[in-house]
N, C-alpha and C positions, 0 to 999 in steps of 0.2 A: 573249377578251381576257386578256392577262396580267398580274398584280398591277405586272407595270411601267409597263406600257401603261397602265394607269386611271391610275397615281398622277402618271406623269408631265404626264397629260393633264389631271388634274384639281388639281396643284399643281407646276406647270410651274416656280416659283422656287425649290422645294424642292430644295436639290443633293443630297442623299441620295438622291434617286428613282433616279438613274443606278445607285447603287450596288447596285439589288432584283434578285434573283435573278431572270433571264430566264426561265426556266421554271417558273418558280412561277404557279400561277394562285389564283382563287376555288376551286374544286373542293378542290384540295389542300391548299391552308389550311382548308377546314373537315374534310379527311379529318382532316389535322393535329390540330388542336382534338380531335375526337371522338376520337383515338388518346393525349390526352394529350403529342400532340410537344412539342419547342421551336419555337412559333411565328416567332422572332426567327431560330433557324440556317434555318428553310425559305423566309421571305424573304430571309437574309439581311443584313439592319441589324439593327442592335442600339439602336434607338430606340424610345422608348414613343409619341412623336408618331405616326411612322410608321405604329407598330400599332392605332393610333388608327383613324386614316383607313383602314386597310386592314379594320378590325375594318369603321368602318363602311359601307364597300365591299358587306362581303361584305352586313350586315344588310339592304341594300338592294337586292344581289342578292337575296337568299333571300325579302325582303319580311316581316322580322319585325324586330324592337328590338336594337337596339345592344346593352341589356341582356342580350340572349338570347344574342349571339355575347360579350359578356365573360365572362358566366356557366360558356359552354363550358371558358373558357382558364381559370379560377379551381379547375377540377374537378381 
């Protein structure tokens, strides 16, 4: 599934979702993170809400804390 595909799916009146980079997924936002990217150019918006919800996306992909994937992006 692609970080457009969740976000759209799980905040359907969010208009920004249209806006996520189509081929962005999970995977890539946590290469992302661990490589120190810009989170925000690899989706694509430039929202902290977004990165919110996608932070906690991933967390529950991976099945660990919220904490854990912001911790990544603060490094």
């Amino acid at each position: 599934m692609t970080l457009k595909e969740f976000y759209l799916k799980n905040y359907p009146t969010d208009e920004l979702g249209v806006e996520i980079n189509e081929n962005s997924t999970f995977a890539g936002l946590l290469h992302t993170l661990y490589e120190g990217g810009d989170v925000y150019n690899y989706f694509g918006v430039d929202d902290s809400i977004v990165r919110e919800r996608l932070f906690d996306g991933l967390s529950k992909e991976l099945k660990t804390s919220y904490d854990f994937i912001y911790d990544l992006w603060l490094k």
